[in-house]
C-alpha positions in Angstrom: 140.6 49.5 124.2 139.4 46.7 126.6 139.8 43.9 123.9 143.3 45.1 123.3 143.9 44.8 127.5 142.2 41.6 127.7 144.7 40.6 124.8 148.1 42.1 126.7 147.0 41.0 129.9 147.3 37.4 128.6 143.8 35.9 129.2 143.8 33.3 126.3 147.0 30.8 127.7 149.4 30.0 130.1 152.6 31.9 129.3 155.8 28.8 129.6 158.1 29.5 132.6 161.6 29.3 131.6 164.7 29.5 133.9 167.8 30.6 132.6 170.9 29.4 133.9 174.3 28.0 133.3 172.9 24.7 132.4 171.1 26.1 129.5 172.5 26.4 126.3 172.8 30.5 125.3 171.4 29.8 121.7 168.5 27.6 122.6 167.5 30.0 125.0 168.1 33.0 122.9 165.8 31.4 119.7 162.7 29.8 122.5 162.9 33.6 123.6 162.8 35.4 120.4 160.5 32.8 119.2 158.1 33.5 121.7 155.7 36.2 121.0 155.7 34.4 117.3 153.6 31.5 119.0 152.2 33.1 122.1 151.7 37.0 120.7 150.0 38.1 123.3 153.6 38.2 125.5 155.1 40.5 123.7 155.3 42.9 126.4 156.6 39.7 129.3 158.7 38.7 126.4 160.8 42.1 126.1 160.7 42.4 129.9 162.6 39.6 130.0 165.0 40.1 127.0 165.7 43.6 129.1 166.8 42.0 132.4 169.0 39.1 130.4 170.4 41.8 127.7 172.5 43.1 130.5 174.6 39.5 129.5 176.2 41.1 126.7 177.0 37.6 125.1 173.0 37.1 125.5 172.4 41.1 123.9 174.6 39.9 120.6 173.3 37.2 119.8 169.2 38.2 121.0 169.3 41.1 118.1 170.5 38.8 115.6 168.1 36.2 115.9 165.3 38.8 116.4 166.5 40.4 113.0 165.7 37.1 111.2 162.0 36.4 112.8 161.1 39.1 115.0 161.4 42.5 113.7 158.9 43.8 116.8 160.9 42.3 119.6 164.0 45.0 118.1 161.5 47.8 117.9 160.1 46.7 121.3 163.9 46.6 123.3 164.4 49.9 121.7 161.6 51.8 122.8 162.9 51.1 126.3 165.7 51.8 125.9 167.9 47.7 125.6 169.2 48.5 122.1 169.9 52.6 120.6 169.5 53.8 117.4 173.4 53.2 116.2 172.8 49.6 117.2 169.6 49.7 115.1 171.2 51.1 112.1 174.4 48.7 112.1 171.5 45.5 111.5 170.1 47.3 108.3 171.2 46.3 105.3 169.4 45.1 101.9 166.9 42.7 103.2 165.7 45.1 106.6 162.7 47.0 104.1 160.3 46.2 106.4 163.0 46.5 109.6 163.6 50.1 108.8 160.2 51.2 108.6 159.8 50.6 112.6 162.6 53.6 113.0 161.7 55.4 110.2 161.6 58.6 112.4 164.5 57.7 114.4 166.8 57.9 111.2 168.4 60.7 109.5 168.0 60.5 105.8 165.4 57.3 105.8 164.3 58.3 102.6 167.8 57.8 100.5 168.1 54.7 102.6 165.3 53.3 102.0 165.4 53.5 98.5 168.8 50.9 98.4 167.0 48.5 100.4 165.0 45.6 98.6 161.0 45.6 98.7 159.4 42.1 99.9 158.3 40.3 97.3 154.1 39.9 98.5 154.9 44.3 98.6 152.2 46.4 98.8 152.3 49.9 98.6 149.4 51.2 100.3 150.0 49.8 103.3 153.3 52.0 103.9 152.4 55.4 102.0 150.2 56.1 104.8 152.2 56.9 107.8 148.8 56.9 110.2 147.6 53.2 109.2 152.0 52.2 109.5 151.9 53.4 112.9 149.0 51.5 114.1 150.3 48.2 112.1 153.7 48.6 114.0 151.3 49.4 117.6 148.8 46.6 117.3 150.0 44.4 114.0 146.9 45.4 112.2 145.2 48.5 111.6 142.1 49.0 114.6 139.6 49.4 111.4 139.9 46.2 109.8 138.5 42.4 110.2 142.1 41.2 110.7 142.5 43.4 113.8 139.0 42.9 114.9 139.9 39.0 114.9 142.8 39.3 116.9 141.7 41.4 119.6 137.7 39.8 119.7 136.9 43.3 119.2 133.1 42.5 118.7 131.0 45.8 118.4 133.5 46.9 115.5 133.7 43.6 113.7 130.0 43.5 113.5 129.8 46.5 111.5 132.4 44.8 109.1 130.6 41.5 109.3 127.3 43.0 107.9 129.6 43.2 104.5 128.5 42.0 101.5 132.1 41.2 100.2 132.8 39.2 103.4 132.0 35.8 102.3 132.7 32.0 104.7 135.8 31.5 102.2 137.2 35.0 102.4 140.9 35.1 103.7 142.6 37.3 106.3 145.7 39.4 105.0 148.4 39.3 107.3 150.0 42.6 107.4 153.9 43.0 107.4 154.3 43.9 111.0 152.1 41.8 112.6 154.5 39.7 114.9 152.7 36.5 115.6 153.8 33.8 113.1 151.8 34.0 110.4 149.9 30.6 108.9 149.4 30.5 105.2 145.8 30.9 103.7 143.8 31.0 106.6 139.8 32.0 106.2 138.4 34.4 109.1 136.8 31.4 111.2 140.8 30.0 111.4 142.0 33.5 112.0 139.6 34.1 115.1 140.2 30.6 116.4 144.1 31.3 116.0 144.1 34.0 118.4 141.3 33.1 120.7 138.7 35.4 119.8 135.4 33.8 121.4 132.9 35.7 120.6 134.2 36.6 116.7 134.2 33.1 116.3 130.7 32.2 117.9 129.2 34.4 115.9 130.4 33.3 112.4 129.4 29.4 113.4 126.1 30.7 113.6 126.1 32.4 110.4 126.9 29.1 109.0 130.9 28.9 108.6 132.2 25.5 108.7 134.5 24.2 111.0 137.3 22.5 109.2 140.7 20.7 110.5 142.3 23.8 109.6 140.1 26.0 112.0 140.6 22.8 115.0 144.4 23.7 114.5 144.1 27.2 114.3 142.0 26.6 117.9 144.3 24.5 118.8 147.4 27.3 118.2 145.5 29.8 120.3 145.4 27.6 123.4 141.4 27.7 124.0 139.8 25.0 125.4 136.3 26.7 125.2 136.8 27.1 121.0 138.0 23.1 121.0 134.9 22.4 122.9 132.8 24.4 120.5 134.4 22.3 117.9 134.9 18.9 119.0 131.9 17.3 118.4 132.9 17.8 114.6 136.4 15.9 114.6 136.6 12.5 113.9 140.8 12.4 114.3 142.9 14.3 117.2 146.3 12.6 116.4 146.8 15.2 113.4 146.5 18.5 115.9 149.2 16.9 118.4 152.0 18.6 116.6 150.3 21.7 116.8 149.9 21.8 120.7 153.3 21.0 121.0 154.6 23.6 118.0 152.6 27.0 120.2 153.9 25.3 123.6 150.3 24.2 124.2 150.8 21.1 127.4 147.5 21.2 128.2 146.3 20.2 125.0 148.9 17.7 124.9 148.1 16.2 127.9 144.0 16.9 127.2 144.7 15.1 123.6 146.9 11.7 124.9 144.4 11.3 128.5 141.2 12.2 127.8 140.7 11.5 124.2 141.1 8.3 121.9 144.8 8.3 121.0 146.6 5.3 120.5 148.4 4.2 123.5 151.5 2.6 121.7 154.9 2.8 123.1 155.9 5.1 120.7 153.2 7.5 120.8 154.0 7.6 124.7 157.8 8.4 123.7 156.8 10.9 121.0 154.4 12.5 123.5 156.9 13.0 126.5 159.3 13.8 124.1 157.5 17.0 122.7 156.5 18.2 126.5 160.3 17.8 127.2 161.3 20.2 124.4 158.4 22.4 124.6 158.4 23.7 128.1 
């Protein structure tokens, strides 16, 4: 799938350098690892290459599968499918609250089915999407299944989302449905136009602003999120206010924005703004 490649091989943002050494705190960089294919989802695969080579830190291994437990069930299923973490590892996380958790090892797992059964559903559960074990797989694969607007919007996979489009259901104030193993982190109550400008997707997005969806502040932060300069500069003639997406370009490690938003556009130049804006490049890189 060529949108799915374009997608992997990063072509929508700048993926942050880190450097891990002694001077680092362990847990910050554990949770700005973990958190990472949360804010840029398109590194998933970088992102487990580089929890493999610093898992062999045991210390670093502990505490990596604990805070990926709590916000990243993917990243686990990920380091296990090359081999970082084995399925005894896998089973000693489970407990009530890993539903969702187990179904990535579902055929890993002797007896799933009685265990399964003790564990508590989510409470937004819905059934269909894990009674068919076809659609799961593809969820756990690519975070959405390859036949619906949600994954067409991710991946800007344009031939099959303008077969969906065409819809009469599909309406400008229809909202995606984030499925519960899609890994990126997931925005409440975003309309399609926000989804596709969340995760880049050009020419999904061009083509809904000329069927006449409006561009909100909620879809300039959504652009914002995704990193794309050429969605902002679709938008920008439409935003009166830049100060209220600063927090966003720092929150998905976005610099360039950062610095594109405090040089080249009209923020206020106070002291404080300046301190505030150094001060979110300094804990975002």
């Amino acid at each position: 799938m060529e949108e799915l490649k374009a997608f992997e091989e990063g072509l929508y943002g700048d993926l942050p350098v880190f450097e891990y050494t002694q001077i680092v705190d362990l847990d910050f960089w554990v949770d700005r690892l973990v958190s990472l294919p949360l804010y840029r989802p398109q590194y998933l695969n970088e992102t487990c290459k580089l929890c493999q080579e610093y898992c062999l830190d045991s210390e670093f291994k502990k505490k990596m599968i604990i805070k990926a437990k709590s916000i990243c069930n993917v990243l686990i299923h990920r380091l296990f499918l090359i081999g970082v973490i084995d399925i005894d590892e896998i089973i000693s996380l489970l407990d009530k609250q890993s539903f969702i958790l187990s179904h990535y090892f579902r055929k890993y797992i002797d007896c799933f089915n009685e265990i399964i059964l003790k564990m508590e559903k989510p409470s937004n559960y819905d059934d269909t999407l894990f009674s068919d074990m076809i659609n799961m797989d593809q969820m756990i694969e690519y975070g959405f299944c390859p036949s619906t607007m949600e994954y067409c919007l991710k991946y800007d996979d344009y031939s099959t989302f303008c077969e969906i489009f065409v819809n009469p259901i599909i309406s400008k104030k229809s909202l995606a449905k984030w499925s519960p193993f899609e890994w990126a982190k997931q925005p409440d109550s975003l309309d399609y136009l926000s989804f596709s400008g969340y995760f880049g997707s050009i020419k999904c997005f061009k083509h809904m602003i000329t069927s006449g969806f409006e561009i909100t502040i909620l879809v300039f932060e959504s652009v914002v999120c995704s990193g794309s300069m050429d969605l902002y500069h679709i938008c920008e003639s439409r935003l009166s206010n830049q100060e209220n997406l600063i927090y966003r370009a720092s929150q998905f490690f976005r610099e360039g924005f950062l610095r594109f938003f405090f040089e080249d556009m009209n923020i206020n130049k106070t002291m404080d703004n300046i301190s505030k804006f150094f001060l979110l490049i300094l804990l975002f890189r």
